[in-house]
N, C-alpha and C positions, 0 to 999 in steps of 0.2 A: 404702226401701232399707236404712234403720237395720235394721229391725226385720229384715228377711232375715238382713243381716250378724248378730244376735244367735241368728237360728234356727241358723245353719250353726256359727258357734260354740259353740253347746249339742250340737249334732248329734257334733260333730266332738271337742269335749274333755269332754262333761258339762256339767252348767249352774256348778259353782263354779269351774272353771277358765273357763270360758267368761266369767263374769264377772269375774273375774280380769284376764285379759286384755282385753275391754274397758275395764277401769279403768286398767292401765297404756297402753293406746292411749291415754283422755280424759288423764290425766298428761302421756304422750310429747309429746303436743300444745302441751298447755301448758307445760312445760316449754322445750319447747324453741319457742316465741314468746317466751317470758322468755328463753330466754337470749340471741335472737337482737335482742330489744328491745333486751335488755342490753349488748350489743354494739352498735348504731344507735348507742343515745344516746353510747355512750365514744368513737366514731367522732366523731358530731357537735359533740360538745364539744371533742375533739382537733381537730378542723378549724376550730372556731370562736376556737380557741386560738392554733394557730399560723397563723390568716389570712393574716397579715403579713410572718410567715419567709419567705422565697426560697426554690424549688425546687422538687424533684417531690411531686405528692402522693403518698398509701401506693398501691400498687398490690396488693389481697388477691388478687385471682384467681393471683400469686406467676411470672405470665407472666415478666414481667422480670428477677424470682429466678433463675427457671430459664433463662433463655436466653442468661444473663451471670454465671452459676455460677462457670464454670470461669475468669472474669475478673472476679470480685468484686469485688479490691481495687483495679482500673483502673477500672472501671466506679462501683464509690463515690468515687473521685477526678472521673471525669467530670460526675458529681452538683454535689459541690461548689467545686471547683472554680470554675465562673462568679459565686461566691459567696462568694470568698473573704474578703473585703472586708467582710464581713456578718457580726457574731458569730455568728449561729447560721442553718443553713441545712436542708432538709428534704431526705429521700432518698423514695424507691420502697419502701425493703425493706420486707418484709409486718412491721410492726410498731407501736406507740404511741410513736415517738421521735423527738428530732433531734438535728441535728450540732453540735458547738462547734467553730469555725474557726480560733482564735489561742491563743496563750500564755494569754491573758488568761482566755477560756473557759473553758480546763485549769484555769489556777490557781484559778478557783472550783467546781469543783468534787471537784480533787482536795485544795487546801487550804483556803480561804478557807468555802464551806459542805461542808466534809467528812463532816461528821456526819451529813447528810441528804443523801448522795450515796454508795451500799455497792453493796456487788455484790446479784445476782438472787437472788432466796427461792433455796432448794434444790429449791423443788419445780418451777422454773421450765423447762420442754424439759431446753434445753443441758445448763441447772447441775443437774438432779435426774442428767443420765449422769455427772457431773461428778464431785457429790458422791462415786457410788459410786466413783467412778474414784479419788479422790485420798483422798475422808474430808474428816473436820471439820480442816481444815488453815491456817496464815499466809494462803494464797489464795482461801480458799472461804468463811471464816468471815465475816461482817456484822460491818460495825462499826457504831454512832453509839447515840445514846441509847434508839431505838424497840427497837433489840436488845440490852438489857444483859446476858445471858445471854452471845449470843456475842460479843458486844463484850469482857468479861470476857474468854473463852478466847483473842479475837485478841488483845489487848491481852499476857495472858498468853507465849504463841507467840514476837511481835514483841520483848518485850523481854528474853526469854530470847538470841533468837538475836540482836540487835543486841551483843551484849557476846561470841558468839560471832565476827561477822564482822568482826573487826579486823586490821591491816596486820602485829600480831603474829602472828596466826594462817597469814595471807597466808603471810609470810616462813617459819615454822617449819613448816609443816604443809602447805599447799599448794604452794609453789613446788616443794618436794621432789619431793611429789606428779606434777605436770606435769615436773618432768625426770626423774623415770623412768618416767613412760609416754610421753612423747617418744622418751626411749632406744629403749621397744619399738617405737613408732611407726616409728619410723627403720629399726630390724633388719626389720621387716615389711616395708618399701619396699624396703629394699637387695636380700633377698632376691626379691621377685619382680621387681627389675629383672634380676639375674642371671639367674634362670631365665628371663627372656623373650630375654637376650640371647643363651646358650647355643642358643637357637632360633631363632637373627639375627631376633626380632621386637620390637617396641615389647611396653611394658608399658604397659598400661591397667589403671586403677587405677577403682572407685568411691568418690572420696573423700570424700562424704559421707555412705557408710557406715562407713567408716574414722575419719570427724571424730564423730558420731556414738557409736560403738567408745569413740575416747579420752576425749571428755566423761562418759560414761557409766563408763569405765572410774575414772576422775580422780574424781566421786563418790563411786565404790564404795570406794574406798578411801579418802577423805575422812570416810566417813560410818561406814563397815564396819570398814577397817582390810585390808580383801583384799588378798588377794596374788596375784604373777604365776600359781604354780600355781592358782588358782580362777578361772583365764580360762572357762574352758569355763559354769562355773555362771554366772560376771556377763554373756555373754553369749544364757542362756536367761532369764535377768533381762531383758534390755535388749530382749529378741525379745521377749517380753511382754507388756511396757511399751509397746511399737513397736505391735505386734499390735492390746492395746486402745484405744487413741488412733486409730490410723486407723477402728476401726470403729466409735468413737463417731460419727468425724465422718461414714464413711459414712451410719451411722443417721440423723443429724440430715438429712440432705441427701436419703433416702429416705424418713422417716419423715416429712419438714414438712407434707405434704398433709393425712395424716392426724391431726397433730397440731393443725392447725387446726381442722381438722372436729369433733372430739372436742372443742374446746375450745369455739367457740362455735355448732355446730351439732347437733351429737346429743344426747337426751337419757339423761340419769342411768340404769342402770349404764353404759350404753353410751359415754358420752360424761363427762364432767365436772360433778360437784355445781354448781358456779358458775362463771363467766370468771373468777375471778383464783383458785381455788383449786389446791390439789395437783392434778396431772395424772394420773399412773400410778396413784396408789393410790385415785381415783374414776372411772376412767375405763377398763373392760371393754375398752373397744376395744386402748385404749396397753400393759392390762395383757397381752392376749392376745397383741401385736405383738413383747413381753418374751419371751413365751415360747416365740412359735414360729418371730419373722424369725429368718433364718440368720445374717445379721450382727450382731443385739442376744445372740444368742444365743454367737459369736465375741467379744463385747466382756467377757460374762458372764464366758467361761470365763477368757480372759488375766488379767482382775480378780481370779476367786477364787487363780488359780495368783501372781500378785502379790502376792497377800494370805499366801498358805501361806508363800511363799519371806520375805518380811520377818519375819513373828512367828518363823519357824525363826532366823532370822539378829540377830532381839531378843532372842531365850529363851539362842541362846548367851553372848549377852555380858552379859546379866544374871547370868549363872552363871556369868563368868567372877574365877578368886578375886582377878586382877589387873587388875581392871578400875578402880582407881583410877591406875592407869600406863598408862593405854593412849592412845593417841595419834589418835583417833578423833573423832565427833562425839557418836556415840549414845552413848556412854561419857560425853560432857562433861555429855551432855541428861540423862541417866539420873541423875548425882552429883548434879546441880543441882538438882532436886527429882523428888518420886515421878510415873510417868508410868502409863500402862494400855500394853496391849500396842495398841489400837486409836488411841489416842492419837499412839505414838511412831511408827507406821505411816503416820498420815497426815502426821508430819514428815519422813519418807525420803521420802513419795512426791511432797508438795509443792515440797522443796527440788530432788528431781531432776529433775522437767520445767522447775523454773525454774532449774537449776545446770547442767542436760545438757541440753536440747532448745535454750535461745536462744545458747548459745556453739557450740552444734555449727551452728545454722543459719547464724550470722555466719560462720564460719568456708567454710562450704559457697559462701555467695554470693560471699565475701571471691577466693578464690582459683576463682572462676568467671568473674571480673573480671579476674584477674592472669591466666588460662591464655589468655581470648580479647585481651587488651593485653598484648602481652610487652616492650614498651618500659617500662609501668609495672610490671611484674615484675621485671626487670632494676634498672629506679633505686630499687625498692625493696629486691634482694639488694644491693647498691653500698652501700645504706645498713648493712644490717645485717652485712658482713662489715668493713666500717670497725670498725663498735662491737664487734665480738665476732668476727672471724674466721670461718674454716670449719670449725673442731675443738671450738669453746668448751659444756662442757656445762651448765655451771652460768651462768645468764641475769641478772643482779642486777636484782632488781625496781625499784629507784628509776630506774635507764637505761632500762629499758622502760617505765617510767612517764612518763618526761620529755619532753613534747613540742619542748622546746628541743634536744634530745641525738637523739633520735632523730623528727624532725619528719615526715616521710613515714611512716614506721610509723604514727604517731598519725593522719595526714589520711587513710591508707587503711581504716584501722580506721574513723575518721570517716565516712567517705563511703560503705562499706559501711553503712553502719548508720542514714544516709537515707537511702540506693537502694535499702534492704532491712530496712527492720526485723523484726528477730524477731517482734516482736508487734506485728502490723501495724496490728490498731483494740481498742479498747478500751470499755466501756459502761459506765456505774452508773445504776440505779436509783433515783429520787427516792423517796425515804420521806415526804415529809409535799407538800400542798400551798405553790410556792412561785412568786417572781417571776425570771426568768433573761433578765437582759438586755432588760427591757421586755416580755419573752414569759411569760403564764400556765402551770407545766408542772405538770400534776396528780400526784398520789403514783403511783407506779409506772408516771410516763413516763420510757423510757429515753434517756441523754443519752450520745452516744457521741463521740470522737473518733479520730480517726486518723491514725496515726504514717505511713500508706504515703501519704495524702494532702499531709500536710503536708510531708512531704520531697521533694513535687514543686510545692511552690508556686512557680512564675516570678519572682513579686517580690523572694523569699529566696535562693533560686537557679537564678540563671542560667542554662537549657539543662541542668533537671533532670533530665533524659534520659539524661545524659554522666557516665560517671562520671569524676571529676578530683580525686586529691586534694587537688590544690595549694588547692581552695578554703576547707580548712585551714590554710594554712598564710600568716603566723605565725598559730598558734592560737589563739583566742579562743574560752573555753567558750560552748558556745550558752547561752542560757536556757535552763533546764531544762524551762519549760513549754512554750516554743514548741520544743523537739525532746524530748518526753517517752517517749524510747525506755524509759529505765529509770524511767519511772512518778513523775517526778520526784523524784528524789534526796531530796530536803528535803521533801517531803510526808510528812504522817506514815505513808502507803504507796507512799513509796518504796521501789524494790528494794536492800536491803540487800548484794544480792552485785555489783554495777553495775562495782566494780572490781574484785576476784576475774574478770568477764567478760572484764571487757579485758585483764586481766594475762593470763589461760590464751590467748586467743585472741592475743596480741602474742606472748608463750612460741615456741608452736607453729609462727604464720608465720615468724615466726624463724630456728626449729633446723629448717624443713624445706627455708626457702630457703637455708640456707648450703651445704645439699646437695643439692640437687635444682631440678630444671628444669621444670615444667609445662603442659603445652598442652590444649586439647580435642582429645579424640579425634577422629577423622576420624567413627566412625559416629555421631555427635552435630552438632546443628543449635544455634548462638546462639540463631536465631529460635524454637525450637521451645519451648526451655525456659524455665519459667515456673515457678511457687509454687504447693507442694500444698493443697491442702481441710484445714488442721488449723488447730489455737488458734497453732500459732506455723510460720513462712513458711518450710518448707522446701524442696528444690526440689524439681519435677516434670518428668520427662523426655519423658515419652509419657501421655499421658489416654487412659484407657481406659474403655468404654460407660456403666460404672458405677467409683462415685468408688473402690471398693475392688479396681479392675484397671489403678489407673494404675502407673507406675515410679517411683519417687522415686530418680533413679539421676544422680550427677554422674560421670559416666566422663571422667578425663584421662588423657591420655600423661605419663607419667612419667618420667625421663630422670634417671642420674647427672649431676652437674654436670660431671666431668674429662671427659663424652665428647663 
């Protein structure tokens, strides 16, 4: 049978291709038994590892991935959950990982062994779209000793902007900032309640494109220095930015199948030199999926048009002759030392999905809360028109800071931000072999945890179901590990803008409840709405066949307060 199969192949391409091709068949083969070996044995010793942990084992054939997609984040709660009790527990999801369950967890690995605990190579699925998306940026970059290179550059990054994000800066630069796009905020609303009234109808509002709008807006000029007249350009910015983000996540969520296959089933060009190497740039198959899926090909383009629109909006203020008076960021980043143009790009693009995307999302689920509880709407306008009336435009940041002064502000803000964390789980990557809680966890087993979990823990609180601010109040800061929404404060990556977050989003509930009244629209369901497919938890109204047809739409009624 051989020897036929070599005649028909002579027959058919000549005998050096013929043999050609036989050779890369004996290769394919072997190949791809090594790599499939190669993968057995990292299974078998992952299993041999976490014998002990509690929980699901990995599920590859990604059935339970798939059929609990669109309920992820409930679904890795249901995991751990019965587990909670347990430092470290195991999930389903198609991966080499497990879960850390408490404060305790967190703190070793976000403080305690930090150094050998970083984010994914670049070349890793998620993080190689990632990279392209953002660049060598505060979030992307590797820290601890196995990467001194970028350790270097984060190192670099991190302690530039820590001397930016100061309470000085808050008060002079930002507060400003957020009350006058508040102001517009407001003139937008007034106006389309008018015009809905003039047509005896309700105004319906999607506010969390609107919250969205102002976060993004609130950057842009934090960072830029924009003005009202360049609305038009900072919102083909922010469409963009919108655009490639949801189609990364579609990709990941269409691409998984094949990314596994290429990783440890197909052989070289087709599939992947090794199981843990670069993906796309060995792997024929991933590379072709680059160039011809319709949605990697959407992600492509929003990135390069992101890319244009920054260095255009670098190059001017590099060339600006007053750019040592200028009341900006990239002006501050630029005087402080020499930057590239690829460099200062992946600082806009870092800072705004973490400075616009997690304030916009609080913000969305915050008052998604207030429109279907109008009793808890109401005691929280009671509070804020105590503190500041219904006309006051200028908001003193220490009163909104003050949980004593203004205590329901602060528990709603709280209680959104367990019942919904912006960034719902979180992973690092082990760099060296180590011991974790009695548990063996080999170099590049991921250790993940999760903020949407743990703010439904029963023991911590009570009928985590419910949202209640009161369980704020008097307030006592949580531990920063056991509720590590902002990446614990005090770790040495922690999120540096954690109060800049609460201040814009305190701001804004604020000055929109002293004037306005909000409810869910009639054509909108409680039950229906839930959290999009993206890196941070925005809403989703309608799911649709595929991740890149659903709605991400909060529609309220909107109502002047006098009527």
């Amino acid at each position: 049978m051989a020897e036929l199969g070599k005649h028909m192949l002579d027959a058919l391409w000549g005998p050096k291709l013929g043999w050609a091709l036989r050779a890369y068949a004996k290769f394919a083969l072997a190949h791809m038994a090594y790599k499939m070996v190669a993968f057995w044995l990292r299974a078998k010793r992952f299993k041999r590892d976490v014998a002990r942990v509690p929980g699901e084992n990995v599920d590859w054939t990604m059935q339970t991935y798939v059929a609990n997609i669109n309920r992820i984040h409930d679904y890795c709660t249901d995991m751990v959950m019965p587990h909670r009790k347990e430092p470290l527990s195991k999930w389903s999801l198609p991966e080499f990982g497990v879960v850390v369950n408490s404060g305790e967890g967190v703190r070793k690995i976000l403080r305690d062994d930090f150094a050998y605990f970083t984010k994914h190579p670049p070349h890793d699925d998620l993080f190689s779209m990632i990279h392209t998306f953002l660049g060598k940026g505060i979030f992307t970059l590797r820290h601890g000793p196995d990467h001194p290179e970028e350790h270097k550059e984060w190192h670099m990054h991190r302690k530039l902007a820590s001397k930016l994000f100061t309470k000085r800066t808050f008060v002079e630069l930002m507060a400003d900032t957020f009350e006058t796009k508040s102001n517009l905020f407001i003139r937008q609303l007034e106006e389309r309640t008018a015009s809905a009234k003039s047509e005896d109808a309700d105004a319906v509002v999607d506010m969390q494109d609107r919250f969205f709008w102002f976060t993004f807006a609130s950057i842009d000029k934090i960072f830029y220095g924009t003005e009202e007249n360049e609305r038009e350009r900072t919102e083909e910015y922010a469409a963009c930015f919108d655009e490639a983000h949801r189609a990364m996540m579609a990709f990941l969520v269409l691409g998984s199948p094949a990314m596994l296959i290429s990783r440890f089933v197909l052989p070289f060009p087709f599939g992947q030199l090794t199981v843990d190497g670069p993906l796309a740039e060995s792997s024929l198959t991933m590379a072709l999926m680059h160039v011809l899926h319709p949605v990697y090909r959407t992600f492509r383009k929003n990135v390069r048009t992101l890319n244009e629109i920054t260095t255009k909006r670098i190059s001017k203020i590099r060339t600006d002759p007053a750019i040592g008076s200028r009341r900006d960021l990239i002006s501050a980043f630029l005087t402080a030392q020499p930057w590239t143009d690829a460099e200062l790009r992946a600082v806009v693009l870092n800072f705004t999905i973490a400075g616009r995307d997690t304030t916009a999302c609080l913000l969305s689920w915050l008052f998604f809360e207030l429109s279907i509880h109008p009793e808890i709407q109401e005691k929280l306008r009671k509070e804020v028109v105590r503190e500041f009336g219904h006309d006051t435009e200028h908001l003193d940041y220490d009163v909104l800071m003050d949980p004593t002064r203004m205590p329901y502000l602060n528990g709603c803000v709280y209680e959104a931000l367990r019942k919904w964390p912006p960034v719902p789980i979180d992973q690092k990557m082990a760099t060296r072999d180590m011991m974790l809680f009695g548990t063996r966890i080999e170099e590049g087993t991921l250790v993940a945890f999760s903020n949407y979990a743990m703010g439904r823990n029963p023991d911590v609180y009570p009928d985590p179901d419910v949202f209640r601010p009161e369980r704020w109040i008097p307030f006592e800061a949580p531990d920063e590990y056991s509720f590590p929404v902002f990446q614990a404060v005090g770790s040495p990556r922690g999120c540096l803008g954690s109060s800049m977050a609460k201040f814009e989003a305190k701001f804004l509930v604020s000055r929109l409840l002293q004037r306005f009244k909000f409810a869910l629209a009639p054509s909108e369901s409680a039950e229906k709405i839930s959290y999009s497919l993206s890196l941070t938890m925005a809403i989703c109204n309608e799911r649709g066949s595929l991740p890149e047809l659903s709605k991400h739409e909060l529609n309220l009624v909107v109502r002047p307060l006098n009527e």
